[in-house]
N, C-alpha and C positions, 0 to 999 in steps of 0.2 A: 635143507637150507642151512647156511654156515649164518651166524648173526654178525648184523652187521656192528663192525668194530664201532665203539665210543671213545670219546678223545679222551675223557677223565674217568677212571674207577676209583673205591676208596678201599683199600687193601686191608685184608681182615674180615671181608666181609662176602655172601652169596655170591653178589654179582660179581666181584675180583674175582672166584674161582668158574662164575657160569658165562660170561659174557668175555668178548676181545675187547682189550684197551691198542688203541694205538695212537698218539700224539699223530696230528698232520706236519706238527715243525720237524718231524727225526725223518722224513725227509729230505735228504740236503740237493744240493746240486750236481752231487752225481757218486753219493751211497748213501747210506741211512746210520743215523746215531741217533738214540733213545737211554735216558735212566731207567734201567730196568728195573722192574715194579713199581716206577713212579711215573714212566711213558706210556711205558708198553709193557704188557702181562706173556704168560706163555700162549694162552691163546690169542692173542695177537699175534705174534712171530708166526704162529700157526697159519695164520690170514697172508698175514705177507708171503708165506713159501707158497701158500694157493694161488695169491695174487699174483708172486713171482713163475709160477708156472702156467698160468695164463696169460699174460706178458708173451714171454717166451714160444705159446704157440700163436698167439696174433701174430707175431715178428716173422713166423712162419719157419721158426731156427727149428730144430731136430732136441725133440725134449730127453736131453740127457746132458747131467750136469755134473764136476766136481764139488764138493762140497769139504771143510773141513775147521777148526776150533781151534782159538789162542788159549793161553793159559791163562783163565780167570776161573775164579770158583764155580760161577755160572753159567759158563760159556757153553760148556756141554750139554746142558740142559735144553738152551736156547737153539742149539745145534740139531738137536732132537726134533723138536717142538715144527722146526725150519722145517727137515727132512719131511714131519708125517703135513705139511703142508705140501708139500714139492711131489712128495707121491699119490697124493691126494687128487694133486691136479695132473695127473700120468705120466710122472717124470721117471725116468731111469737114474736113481741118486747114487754118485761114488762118491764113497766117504773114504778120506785118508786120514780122521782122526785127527790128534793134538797136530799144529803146523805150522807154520811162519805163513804170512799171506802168499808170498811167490812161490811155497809148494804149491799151490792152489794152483795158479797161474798158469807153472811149468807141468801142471797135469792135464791140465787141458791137450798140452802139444802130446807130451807123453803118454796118455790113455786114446787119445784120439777125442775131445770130449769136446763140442760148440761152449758149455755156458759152465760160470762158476757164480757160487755163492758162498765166499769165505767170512766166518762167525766173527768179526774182533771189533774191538772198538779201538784198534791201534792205539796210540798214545795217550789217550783221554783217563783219565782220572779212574781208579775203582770206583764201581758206580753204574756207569756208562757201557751199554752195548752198541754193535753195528752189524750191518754185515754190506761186505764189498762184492759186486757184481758188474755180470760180462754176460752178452751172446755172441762174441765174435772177437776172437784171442787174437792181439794180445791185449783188445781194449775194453774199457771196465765202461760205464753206464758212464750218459751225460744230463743233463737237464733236459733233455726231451724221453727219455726213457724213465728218468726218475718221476718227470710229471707223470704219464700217463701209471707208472704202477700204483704212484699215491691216490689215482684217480680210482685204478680197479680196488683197490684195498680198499678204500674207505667207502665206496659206496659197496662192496660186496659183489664186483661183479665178476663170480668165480665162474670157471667152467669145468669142477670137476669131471673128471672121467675115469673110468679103469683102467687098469694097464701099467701103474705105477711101480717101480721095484727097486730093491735096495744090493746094492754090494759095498762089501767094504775091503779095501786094500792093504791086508798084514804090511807090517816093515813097509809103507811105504813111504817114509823120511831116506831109504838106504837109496834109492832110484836117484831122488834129487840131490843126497854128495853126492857120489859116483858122477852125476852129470856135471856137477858143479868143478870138479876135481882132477877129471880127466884130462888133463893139460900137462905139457912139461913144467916139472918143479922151477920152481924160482932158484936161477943161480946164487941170490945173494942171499947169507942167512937173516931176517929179518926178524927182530923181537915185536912181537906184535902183543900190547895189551889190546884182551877182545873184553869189552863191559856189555851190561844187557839188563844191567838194573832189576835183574831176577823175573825177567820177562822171556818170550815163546825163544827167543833166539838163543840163551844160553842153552836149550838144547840141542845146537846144532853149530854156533860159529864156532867153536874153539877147534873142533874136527876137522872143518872143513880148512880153518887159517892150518890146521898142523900139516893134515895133506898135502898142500901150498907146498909145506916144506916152511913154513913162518917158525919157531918158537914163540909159544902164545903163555901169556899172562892171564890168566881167568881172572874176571874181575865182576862180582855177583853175578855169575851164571848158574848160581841152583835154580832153580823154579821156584817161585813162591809169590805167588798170586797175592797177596798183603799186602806186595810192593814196601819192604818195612826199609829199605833203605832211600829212595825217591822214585820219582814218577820213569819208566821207560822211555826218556823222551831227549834225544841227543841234541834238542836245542834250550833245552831248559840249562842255565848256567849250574844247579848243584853236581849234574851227571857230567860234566862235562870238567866241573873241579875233580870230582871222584877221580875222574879219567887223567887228570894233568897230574896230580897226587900219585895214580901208581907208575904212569909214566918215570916221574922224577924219580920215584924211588927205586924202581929195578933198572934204569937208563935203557930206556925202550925207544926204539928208534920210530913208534908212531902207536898212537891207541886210535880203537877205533869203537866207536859204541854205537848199538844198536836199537832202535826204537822197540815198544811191544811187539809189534807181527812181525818186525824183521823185514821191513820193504827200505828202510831207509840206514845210509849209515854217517853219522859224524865223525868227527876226527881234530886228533889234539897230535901237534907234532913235537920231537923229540927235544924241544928247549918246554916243553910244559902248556905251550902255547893254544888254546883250539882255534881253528880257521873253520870259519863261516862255508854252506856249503858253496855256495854260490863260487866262492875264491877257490874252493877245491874244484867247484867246476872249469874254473878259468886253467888252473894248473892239470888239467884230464884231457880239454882240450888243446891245450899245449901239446901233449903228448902224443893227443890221439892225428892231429893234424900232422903232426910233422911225419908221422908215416900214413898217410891216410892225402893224397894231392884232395885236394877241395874241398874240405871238411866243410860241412852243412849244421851246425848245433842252434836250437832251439831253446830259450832260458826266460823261465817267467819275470814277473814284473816287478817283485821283489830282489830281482837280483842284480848285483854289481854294475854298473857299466862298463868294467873293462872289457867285457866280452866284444865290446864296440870298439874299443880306444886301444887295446894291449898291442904292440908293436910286433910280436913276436906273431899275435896270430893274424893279425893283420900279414904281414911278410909271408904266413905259410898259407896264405891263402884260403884263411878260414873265413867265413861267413854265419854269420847270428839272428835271427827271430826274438826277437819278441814275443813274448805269449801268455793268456791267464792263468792267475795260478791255481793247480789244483791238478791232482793225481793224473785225473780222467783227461783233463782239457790237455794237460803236457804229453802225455801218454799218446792222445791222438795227432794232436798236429806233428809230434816227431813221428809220425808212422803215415801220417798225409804227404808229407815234404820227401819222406824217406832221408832225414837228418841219418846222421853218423851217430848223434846222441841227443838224449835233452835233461837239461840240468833244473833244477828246482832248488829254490835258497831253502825249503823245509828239510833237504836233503832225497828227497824223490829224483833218482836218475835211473833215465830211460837209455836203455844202448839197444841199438839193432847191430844186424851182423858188421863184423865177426867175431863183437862183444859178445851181444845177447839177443834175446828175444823180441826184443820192445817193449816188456811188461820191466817196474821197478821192484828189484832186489837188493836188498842192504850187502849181500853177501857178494852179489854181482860188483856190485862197485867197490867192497871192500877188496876183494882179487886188484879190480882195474888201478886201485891205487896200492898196492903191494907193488906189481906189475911194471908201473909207472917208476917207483923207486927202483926195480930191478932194472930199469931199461935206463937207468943214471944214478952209476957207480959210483963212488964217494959222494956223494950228492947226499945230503941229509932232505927231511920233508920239512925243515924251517928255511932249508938253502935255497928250496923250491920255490915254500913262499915269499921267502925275501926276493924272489929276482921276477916276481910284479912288482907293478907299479903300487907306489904305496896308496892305499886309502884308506881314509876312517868309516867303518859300516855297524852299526847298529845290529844288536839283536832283532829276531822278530818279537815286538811288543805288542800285547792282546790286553787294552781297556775292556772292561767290562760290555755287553751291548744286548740285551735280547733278541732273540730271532724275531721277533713281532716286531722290531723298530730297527735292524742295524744295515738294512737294504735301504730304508727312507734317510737314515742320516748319512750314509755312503754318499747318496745321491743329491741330496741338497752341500754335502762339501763337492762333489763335481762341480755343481750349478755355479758355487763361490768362486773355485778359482779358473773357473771359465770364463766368468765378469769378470775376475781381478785382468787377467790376463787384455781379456778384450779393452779395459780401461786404463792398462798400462802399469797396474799396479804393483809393488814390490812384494817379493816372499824374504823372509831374511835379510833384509837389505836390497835386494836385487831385482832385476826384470827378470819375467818368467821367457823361460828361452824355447820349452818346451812341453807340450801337455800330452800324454799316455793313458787314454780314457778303456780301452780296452776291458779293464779289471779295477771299478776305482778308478783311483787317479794318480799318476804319478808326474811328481812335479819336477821338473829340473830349470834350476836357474842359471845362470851368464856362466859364475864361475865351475859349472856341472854339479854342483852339491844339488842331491834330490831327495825328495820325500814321497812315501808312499802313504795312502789310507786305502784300505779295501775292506770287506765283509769276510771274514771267517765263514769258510763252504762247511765248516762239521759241528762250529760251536759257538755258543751265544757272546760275540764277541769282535770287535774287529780287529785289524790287522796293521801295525804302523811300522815301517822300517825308512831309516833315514843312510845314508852316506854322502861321503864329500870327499874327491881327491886332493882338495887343498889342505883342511887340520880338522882337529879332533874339536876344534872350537865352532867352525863351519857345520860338523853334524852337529853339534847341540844348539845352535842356531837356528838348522833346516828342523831339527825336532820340538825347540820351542815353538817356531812357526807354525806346523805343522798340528801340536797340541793345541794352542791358541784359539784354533779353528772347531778344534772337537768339542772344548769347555763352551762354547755356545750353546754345545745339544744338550738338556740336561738327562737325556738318556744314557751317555756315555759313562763309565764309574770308571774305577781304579782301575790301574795297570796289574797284570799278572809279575810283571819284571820293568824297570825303566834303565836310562844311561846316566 
């Protein structure tokens, strides 16, 4: 008998080294994040690769899985710990070693392999571990998978068996360029700074952009798990200054940075500028539609409304979703709908054929918008963005919130501008024109200026993003409004970042 995991140990002592810790909160809505050593222990992670391999035979899926590790001091440890869990419960484990999460992904198709459990805590602070998981490629776990694992985990309800076995795959980072690569080069020569904030991808973008045929600007792509320069995080504003900084300086016709696992990519265009992803998606789809009759794309609730309003995709016959945010939830509805792509404002974009997979890759979309530049010759990526419509849009802003209260105060600000709405009430001035309960809430008034509140799916915290296509004084309007509402909960603290 395996013990059953406890939600608190105290570190330093018997029971940290004899017994599993596992938090019930580092199950999220559709992967798992935990402070390690202050969550969850090694033997915990141990419990979860048991859990997760019995899981996996309930589901009735073929127990053999890719497995593999981002660059953190501990990650490999963890990675281990996973593994002699996953064999424990008669898994067949491929292990591909250090990786970006879409090596993971793209092994699955590649190996021939049903289920992944990739080790990162992607952009999350040192500190923090995760691991990302799938039984049926190219989609990753949703809240009904993730409930029932935190169910088998925490009560212990393992069913080891024999049978379990390990391989692991030399060089297998060379499979995934070559895949990624294998394309005619880009006619135009394109200076590409690749940033990576000394995260999993500097092992792997700058190869892949030169293969392109890009000229690439390295910009912190050593490894170095300290993160001594800032967090891996392409919507966090310092990485994203970094990024505008070497741009200016070498006159690089587009930077492109990359989060820790490499699933997601931002971008700062050749006047220094970064564009939000969401407007990068609007400029993809541009592209992608006008060769593509009846383009289908799929864009969570945090992002732009031009994807509704933009005349260009309007005219090429594009059509847009709506959808919640979050890896798992985009990931699936664009492979439900069979969309041409699906955009996420965190910078998670999904491409099915005859982009890609349907799993998100940073590297994937950093080609698509190389691509997009080569497909429009004297065209700069600020010419691009100038010729949307203008808007004012807001960073994503994360107030403080505990995972024990930031679902109850989500949902008592629904309940608010539900009434407002029903009683006719103003947000910013205005009548409410529109309400997007889906995810949170998003609000839009008369003049389109809207605001969003939702819950953070990986970390203790919500989620606030405002825009307006009228001025830059309309979003700080929809974002005072919008705050106004949140200072009633006194659960809510500080912002990570404001406007």
């Amino acid at each position: 008998m395996f013990p059953k995991p406890k939600s608190a140990l105290v570190p330093n002592t018997y029971a940290f080294e004899s017994e599993p810790m596992v938090k019930p909160t580092g199950f999220r809505e559709y992967d798992a994040r935990w402070l390690f050593n202050k969550e969850i222990n090694l033997m915990g992670v141990q419990a979860l690769g048991m859990g997760l391999g019995a899981l996996i035979a309930e589901l009735g899926v073929r127990q053999e899985i890719v497995t593999g590790h981002d660059f953190r001091g501990y990650s490999a440890s963890i990675k281990y710990a996973l593994i002699s869990g996953l064999m424990a419960a008669g898994c067949k484990v491929h292990d591909i070693g250090l990786a970006v999460t879409p090596m993971a992904y793209f092994a699955q198709f590649d190996l021939d392999v049903p289920c992944v459990a990739m080790v990162t805590a992607s952009h999350n602070d040192n500190g923090w571990t995760g691991v990302k998981m799938g039984v049926n490629r190219p989609l990753t776990f949703g809240p009904d998978e993730m409930s029932r694992l935190k169910a088998i985990v925490l009560n212990a309800e393992f069913n080891n068996t024999a049978g379990g076995s390990y391989q692991f795959h030399e060089n297998y980072p060379a499979r995934y360029i070559a895949d990624l690569t294998s394309r005619p080069k880009l006619k135009r020569r394109l200076k590409v700074v690749a940033a990576c904030g000394n995260g999993t991808a500097g092992a792997f973008a700058p190869q892949v952009l030169e293969a392109i045929g890009c000229d690439v600007i390295p910009l912190d792509t050593e490894l170095d798990h300290t993160f001594p320069k800032y967090n891996p995080n392409p919507e966090d504003m310092e990485m994203l200054h970094a990024i505008r900084d070497a741009v200016l300086a070498h006159k690089a016709d587009v930077g492109l940075g990359f989060d820790g696992d490499g699933d997601r990519c931002g971008v700062v265009d050749n006047t220094g500028e970064e564009i939000f992803a969401d407007k990068v998606g609007v400029m993809l789809a541009r592209d992608m539609s006008a060769i593509n009759a009846n383009a289908q794309f799929v864009v969570d609730v945090k992002s732009t409304g031009l994807f509704v309003t933009d005349p260009v995709l309007r005219k090429q016959g594009a059509k847009t979703v709506y959808w919640k945010t979050g890896h798992s939830y985009m990931k699936r509805r664009t492979n439900e709908l069979g969309a041409l792509a699906g955009f996420e404002k965190s910078g998670h974009f999904f491409f099915n054929k005859p982009f890609g997979r349907g799993y998100d890759d940073g590297l994937v979309s950093a080609i698509a918008i190389c691509e997009m530049l080569d497909r429009a010759p004297g065209k700069s990526m600020a010419d691009l963005k100038d010729a949307l419509p203008k808007t004012w849009s807001s960073p994503t802003m994360s107030p403080h919130c505990a995972d024990e209260a930031k679902y109850g105060v989500v949902d008592a600000v629904v309940k608010h501008f539900e009434a407002l709405q029903q009683q006719g009430g103003k947000v910013a001035g205005q009548n409410i024109r529109d309400l997007v309960t889906v995810n949170g809430v998003r609000v839009t008034v008369e003049d389109g200026s809207w605001g969003l509140v939702r819950a953070s799916s990986n970390k203790p915290e919500l989620v606030v993003v405002v825009e307006s296509p009228v001025s830059e004084r309309r979003m700080h309007d929809m974002f005072e409004a919008m705050d106004a509402v949140l200072r009633t909960h006194p659960e809510v603290g500080e912002y990570n970042q404001k406007i």
